[in-house]
DOMILO-298388 format. One record per residue (C-alpha): x, y negated, z negated. Coordinates in steps of 0.1 Angstrom, whole numbers, padded with zeros to 4 digits, always signed. Layout:
BEGIN
XYZ
...
This chain:
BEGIN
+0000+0000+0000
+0019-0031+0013
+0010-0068-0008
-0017-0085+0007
-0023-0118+0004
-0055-0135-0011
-0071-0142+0025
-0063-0104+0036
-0080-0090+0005
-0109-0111+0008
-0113-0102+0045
-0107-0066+0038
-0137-0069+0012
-0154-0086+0040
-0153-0058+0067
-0164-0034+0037
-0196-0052+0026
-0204-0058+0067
-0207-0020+0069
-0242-0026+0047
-0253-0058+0069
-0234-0085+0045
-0226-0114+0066
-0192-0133+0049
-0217-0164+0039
-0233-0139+0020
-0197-0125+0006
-0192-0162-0011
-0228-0164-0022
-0214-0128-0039
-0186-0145-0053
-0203-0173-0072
-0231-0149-0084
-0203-0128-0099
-0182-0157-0114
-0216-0168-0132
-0231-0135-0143
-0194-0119-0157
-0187-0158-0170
-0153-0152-0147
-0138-0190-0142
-0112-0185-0114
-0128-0173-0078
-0097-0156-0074
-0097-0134-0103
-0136-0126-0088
-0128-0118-0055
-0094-0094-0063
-0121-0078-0091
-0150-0074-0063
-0124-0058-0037
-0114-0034-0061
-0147-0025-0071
-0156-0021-0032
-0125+0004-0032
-0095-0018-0019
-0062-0011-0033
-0050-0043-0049
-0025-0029-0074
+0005-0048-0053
-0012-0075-0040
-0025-0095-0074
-0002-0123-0088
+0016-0118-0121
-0003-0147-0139
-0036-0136-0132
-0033-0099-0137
-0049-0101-0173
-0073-0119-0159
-0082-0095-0133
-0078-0063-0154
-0106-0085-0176
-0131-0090-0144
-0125-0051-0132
-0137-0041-0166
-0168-0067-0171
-0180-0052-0134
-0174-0015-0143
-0191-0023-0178
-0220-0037-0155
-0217-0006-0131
-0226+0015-0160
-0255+0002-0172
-0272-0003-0139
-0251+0037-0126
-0242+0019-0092
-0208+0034-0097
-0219+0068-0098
-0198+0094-0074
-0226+0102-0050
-0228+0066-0043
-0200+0048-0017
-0183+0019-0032
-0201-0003-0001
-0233+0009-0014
-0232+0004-0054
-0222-0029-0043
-0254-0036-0023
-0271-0021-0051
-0254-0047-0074
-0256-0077-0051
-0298-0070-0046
-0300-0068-0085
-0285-0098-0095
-0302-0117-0059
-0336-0110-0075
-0358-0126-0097
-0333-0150-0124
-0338-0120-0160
-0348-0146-0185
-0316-0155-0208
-0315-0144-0241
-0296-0167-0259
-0274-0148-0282
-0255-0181-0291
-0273-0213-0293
-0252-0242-0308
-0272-0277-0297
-0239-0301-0305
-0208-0294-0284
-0177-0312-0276
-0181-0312-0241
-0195-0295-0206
-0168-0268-0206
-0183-0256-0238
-0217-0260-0227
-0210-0238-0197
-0189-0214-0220
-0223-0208-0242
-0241-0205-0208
-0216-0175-0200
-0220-0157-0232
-0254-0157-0230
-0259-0144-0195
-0233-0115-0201
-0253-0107-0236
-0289-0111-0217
-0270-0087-0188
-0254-0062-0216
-0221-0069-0204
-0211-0073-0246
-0171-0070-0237
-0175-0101-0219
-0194-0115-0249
-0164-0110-0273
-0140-0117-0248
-0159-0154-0239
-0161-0157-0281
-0129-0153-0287
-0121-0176-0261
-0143-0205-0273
-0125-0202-0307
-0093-0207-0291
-0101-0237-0270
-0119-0254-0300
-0084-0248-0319
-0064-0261-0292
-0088-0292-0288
-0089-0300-0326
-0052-0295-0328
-0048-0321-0298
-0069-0340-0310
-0054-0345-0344
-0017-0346-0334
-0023-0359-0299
+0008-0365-0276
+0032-0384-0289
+0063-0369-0307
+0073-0331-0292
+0072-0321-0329
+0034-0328-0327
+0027-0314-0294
+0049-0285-0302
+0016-0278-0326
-0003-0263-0300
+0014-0265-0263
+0042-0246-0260
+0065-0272-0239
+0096-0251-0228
+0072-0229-0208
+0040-0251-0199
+0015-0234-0215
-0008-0239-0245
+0007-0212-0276
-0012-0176-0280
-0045-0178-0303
-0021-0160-0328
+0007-0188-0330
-0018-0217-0329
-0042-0202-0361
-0008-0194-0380
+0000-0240-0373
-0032-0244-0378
-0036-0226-0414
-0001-0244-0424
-0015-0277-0416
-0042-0269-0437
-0018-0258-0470
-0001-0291-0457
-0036-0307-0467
-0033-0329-0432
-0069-0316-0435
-0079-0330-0465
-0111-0345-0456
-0122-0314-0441
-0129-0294-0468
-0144-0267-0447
-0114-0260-0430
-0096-0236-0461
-0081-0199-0460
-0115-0185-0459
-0119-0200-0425
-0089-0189-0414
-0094-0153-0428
-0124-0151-0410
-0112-0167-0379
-0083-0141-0377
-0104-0115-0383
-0131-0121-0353
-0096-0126-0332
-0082-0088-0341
-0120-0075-0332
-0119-0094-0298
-0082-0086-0291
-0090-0051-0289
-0118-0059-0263
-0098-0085-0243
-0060-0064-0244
-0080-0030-0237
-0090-0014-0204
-0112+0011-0218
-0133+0003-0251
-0171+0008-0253
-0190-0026-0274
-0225-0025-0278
-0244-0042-0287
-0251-0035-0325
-0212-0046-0323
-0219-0082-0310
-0252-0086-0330
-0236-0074-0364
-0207-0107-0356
-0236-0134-0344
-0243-0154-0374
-0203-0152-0385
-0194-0163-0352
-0223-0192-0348
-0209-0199-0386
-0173-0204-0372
-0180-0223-0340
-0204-0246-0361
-0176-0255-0386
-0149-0259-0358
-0172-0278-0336
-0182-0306-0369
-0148-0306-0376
-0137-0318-0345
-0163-0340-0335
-0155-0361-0374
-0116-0362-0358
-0126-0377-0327
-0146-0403-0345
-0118-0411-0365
-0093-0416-0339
């Protein structure tokens, strides 16, 4: 199997879904109804996960810094192959996908919202919510935790920013990692964030303590398991049993950086 590049793949996955009488405007209609309904953000990741699940070889062809992201999308779609058995053996790969595709091109399900949280920072959370409650209301609960665990690490990052903001590289160093351009791991920034609080840079905040932080790791040790593991079954007792800790967490994160924004 020689690399391909993005444009081969999708035109490979292309001449597949034509064999069932899918024109390539429909392929991209595919591609944003798949981005929505697995709450995948980069169409690249979505149309590498699609070919794969149309039976393209893409091992070689899928770039180093998205291949987590990719193994993530080629689970969420198997997970949603399962409960619908499109991706049982007797069916072709070009059929469980027309299967798929008519599903999710018929009548909108009505969303169960599994997390409802009125006040957020911004529209990236907004849509983030909107995510995790169409992969709950599809039972696609991997992609719940996985989008959880996300939404605590963002609203980490953006109330670390937020407090330290860009000046010296000691403060920045609090959450971006600068020698290799990328925010730090969820693990790195809750270990600065719990020293800031025993630093009492916090102090106004008295719901930011230990507790939070013990609770905070904890969800993140569930949801790693889920996000760095190919093959784990959640259900969803799992996700239910973790709704009003996690509405809890976001809740105290989310007030707690809205009153640092005020102040600065």
């Amino acid at each position: 199997m020689k690399n391909l590049s993005l444009d081969e793949i999708k035109a490979e996955l292309c001449n597949k879904l034509r064999d069932v009488k899918i024109t390539p405007t429909r392929v991209n209609q595919i591609i944003k109804q798949t981005m929505s309904l697995h709450g995948i953000l980069n169409r690249d990741v979505a149309i590498y996960a699609l070919a794969n699940n149309c039976g393209i070889d893409i091992r070689k062809s899928v770039p180093d810094d998205i291949k987590e992201d990719v193994g993530k999308a080629i689970r969420m779609l198997r997970d949603y192959g399962k409960m619908d058995q499109i991706t049982s053996t007797k069916i072709s790969p070009q059929s469980a996908m027309k299967k798929a595709i008519t599903k999710t091109s018929s009548k909108e399900p009505r969303i169960i919202k599994y997390l409802d949280i009125s006040i957020l920072p911004d529209e990236f959370y907004i849509k983030l919510q909107n995510q995790i409650n169409r992969c709950y209301t599809c039972k696609v609960y991997s992609g719940v935790q996985i989008l959880l665990r996300k939404f605590l690490e963002n609203l980490i990052i953006e109330i670390l920013r937020k407090k330290y903001g860009i000046g010296s590289k000691e403060d920045v160093e609090i959450y971006y990692d600068i020698n290799n351009n990328r925010f730090h791991d969820f693990t790195f920034l809750l270990k600065n964030f719990e020293e800031k609080i025993e630093q009492n840079d916090f102090m106004g905040f008295p719901a930011f303590n230990k507790d939070l932080i013990k609770k905070i790791s904890k969800y993140r040790d569930i949801a790693n398991k889920t996000t760095h593991t190919l093959e784990i079954d959640i259900t969803k007792d799992i996700v239910d049993n973790e709704k009003t800790n996690i509405e809890f967490l976001i809740n105290v994160l989310v007030k707690g950086y809205n009153a640092i924004q005020q102040k600065s």
